[in-house]
C-alpha positions as CSV (number, residue, x, y, z in Angstrom):
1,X,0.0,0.0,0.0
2,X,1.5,3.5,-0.7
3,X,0.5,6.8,1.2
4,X,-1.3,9.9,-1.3
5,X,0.5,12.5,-2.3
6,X,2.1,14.2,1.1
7,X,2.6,17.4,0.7
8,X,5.5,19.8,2.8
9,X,4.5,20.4,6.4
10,X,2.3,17.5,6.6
11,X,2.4,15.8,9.9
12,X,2.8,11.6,10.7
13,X,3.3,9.5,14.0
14,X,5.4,6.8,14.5
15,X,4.3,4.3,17.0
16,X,7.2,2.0,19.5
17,X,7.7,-0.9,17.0
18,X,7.1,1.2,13.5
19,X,9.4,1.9,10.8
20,X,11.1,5.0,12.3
21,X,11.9,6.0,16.2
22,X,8.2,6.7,18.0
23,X,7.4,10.9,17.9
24,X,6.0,13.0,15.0
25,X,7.9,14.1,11.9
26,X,7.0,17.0,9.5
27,X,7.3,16.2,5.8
28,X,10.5,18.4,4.8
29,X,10.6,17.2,1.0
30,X,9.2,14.6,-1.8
31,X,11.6,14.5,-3.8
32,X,13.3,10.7,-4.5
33,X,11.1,9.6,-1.3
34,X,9.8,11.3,1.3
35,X,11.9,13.4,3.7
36,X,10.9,14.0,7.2
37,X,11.9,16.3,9.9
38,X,11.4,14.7,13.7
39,X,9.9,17.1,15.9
40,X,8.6,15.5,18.7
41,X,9.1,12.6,20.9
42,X,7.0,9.9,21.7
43,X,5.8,12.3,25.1
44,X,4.7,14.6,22.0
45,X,7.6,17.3,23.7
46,X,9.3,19.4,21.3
47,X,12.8,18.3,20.0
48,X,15.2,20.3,18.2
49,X,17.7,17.7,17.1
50,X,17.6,18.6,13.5
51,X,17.4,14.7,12.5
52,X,16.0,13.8,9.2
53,X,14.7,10.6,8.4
54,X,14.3,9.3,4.2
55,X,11.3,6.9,3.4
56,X,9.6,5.8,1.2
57,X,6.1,6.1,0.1
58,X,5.1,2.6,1.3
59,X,7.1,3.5,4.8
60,X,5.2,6.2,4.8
61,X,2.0,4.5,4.5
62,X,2.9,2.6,7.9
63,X,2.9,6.2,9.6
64,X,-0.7,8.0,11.2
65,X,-1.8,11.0,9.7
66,X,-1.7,13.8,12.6
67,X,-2.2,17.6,13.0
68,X,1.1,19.6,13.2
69,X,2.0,20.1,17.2
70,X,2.2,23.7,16.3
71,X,-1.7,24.0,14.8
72,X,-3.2,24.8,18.4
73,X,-0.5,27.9,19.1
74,X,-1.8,31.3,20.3
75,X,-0.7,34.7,20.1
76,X,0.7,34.3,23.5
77,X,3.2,31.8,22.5
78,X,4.4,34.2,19.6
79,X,4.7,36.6,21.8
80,X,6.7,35.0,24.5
81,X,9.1,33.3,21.9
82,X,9.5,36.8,20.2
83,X,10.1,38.3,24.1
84,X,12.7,36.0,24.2
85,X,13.9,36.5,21.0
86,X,14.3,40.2,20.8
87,X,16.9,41.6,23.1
88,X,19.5,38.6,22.1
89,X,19.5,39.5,18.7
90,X,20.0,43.2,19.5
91,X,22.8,42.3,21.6
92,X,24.3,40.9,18.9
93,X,24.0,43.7,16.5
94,X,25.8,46.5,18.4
95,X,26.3,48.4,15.3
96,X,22.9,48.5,13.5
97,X,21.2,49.3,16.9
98,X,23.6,52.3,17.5
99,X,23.1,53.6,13.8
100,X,19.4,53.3,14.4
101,X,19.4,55.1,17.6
102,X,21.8,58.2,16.0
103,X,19.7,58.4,12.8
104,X,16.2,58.5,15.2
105,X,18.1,61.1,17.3
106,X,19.2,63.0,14.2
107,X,15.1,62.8,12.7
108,X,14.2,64.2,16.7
109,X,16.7,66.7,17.5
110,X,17.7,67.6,14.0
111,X,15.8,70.0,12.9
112,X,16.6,72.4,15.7
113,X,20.7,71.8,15.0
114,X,21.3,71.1,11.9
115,X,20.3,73.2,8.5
116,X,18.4,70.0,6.5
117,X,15.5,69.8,4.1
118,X,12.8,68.4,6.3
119,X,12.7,65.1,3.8
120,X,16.4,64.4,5.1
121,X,14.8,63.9,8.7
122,X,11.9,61.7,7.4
123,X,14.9,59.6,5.7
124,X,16.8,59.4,8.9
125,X,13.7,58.6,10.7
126,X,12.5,55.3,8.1
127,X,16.0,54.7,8.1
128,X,15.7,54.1,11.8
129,X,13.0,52.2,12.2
130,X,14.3,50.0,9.3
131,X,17.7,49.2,11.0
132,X,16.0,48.4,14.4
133,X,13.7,46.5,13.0
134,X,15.7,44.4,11.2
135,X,18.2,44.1,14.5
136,X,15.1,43.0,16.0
137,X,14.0,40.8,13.5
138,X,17.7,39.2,13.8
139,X,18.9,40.2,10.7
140,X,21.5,39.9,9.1
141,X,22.1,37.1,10.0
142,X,25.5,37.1,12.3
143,X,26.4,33.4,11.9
144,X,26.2,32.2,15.5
């Protein structure tokens, strides 16, 4: 028997005893088989290991369908992740986060010090809110 058509971020489980190590996986690829991402363990905790697992589609058609452990998250999970998230990745970009603070200065305090076109300000102010945001947002990426 061979599984339909799965399709990327589909979810299976595999049961103690089954083809693969018991938990859930997330269909990473189809290409030349199926690949699949584990993500949780048999307790249906998180795991970040980053293992992959190739099957085929008959191997695949031992596996249960399931919903994604992430299809029940809240805004209040975002949030807290993003909390956590935030002040790390501006941490590590000391540079962008000072440019963004001096160009927001320059776009509040400007105009009263320096002789500018009031467009340069707006400029210096997008310009801020770009570079933080992007800090923020963890980008660039910094390779840690």
């Amino acid at each position: 028997m061979t599984a339909p058509d799965p399709q990327p971020y589909d979810h299976y489980r595999a049961a103690d005893g089954g083809p693969l190590p018991a938990g859930t996986y997330r269909v990473v690829g189809t290409r030349d088989g199926v690949t699949l991402l584990y993500v949780t363990d048999d307790g249906g905790r998180r795991v970040h290991a980053g293992r992959l697992e190739r099957v085929d589609r008959a191997t695949l058609a031992d596996l249960t369908p399931v919903e994604g452990p992430d299809d029940d998250a809240d805004i209040g999970t975002a949030l807290y992740y993003s909390a956590r998230a935030v002040p790390g990745n501006l941490v590590a970009r000391p540079v962008q986060v000072t440019l963004a603070v001096a160009l927001f200065a320059l776009s509040v305090v400007g105009p009263g010090v320096v002789s500018l076109p009031p467009l340069a300000f707006e400029a210096a102010e997008v310009l801020a809110a770009l570079a933080l945001g992007t800090a923020a947002a963890g980008l660039p990426r910094t390779g840690r």
